[in-house]
N, C-alpha and C positions, 0 to 999 in steps of 0.2 A: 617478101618483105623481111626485111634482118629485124632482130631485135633489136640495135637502136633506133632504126627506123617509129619502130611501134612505140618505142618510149618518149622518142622525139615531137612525133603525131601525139601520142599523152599529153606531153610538156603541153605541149602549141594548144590543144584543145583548151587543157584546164588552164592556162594563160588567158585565152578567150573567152572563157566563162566567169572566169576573175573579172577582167575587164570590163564585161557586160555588167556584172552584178558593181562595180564602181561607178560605172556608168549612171545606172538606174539610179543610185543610191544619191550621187549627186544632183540629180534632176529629181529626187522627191525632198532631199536635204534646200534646196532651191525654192522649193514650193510651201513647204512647213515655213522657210523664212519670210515669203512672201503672204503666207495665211497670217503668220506672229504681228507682221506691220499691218495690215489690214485691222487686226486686232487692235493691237494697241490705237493706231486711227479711231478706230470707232470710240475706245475709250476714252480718249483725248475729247473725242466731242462730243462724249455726254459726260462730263467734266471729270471723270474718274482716273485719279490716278491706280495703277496695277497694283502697287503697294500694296493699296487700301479695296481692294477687289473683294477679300476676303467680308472687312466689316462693310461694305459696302450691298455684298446678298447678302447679310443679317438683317441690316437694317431695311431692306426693300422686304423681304420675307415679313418681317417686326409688323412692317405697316401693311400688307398684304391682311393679317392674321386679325390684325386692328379692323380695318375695313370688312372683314369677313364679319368678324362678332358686330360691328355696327349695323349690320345689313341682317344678321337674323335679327338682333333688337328689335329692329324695325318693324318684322315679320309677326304679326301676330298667335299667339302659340296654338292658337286653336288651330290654324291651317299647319302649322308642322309636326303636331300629332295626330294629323289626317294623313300625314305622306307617312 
């Protein structure tokens, strides 16, 4: 086999391995879009706009933190300085 041959077969290879890796990239580029819409869906219908995503976990955390302290309150301290 001459050496352009081998270079040739080079070319052609790493050509096909380009191609492969565009390939994949566009079929997982494809799927992140298809996760994004899913997403934002779901946020649409528990009323959240993306914008407000950020103060949105604050404020679920906020009242998360709230309900936690309401709940030891409630707990009398003699039994959670026995645990």
């Amino acid at each position: 086999m001459s050496d352009y041959d081998k270079k040739l077969n080079q070319i052609k290879e790493s050509l096909d391995k380009a191609n492969n890796l565009r390939i994949r990239a566009e079929a997982r580029l494809e799927q992140l879009n298809r996760q994004k819409e899913e997403i934002l869906s779901e946020l649409k219908e528990l009323g959240v706009e993306p914008e407000n995503l950020d103060s949105e976990i604050k404020k679920l955390k906020d009242e998360i933190e709230d309900l936690i302290s309401k709940a030891e309150g409630l707990i009398p301290e003699e039994l959670i300085k026995n645990n």
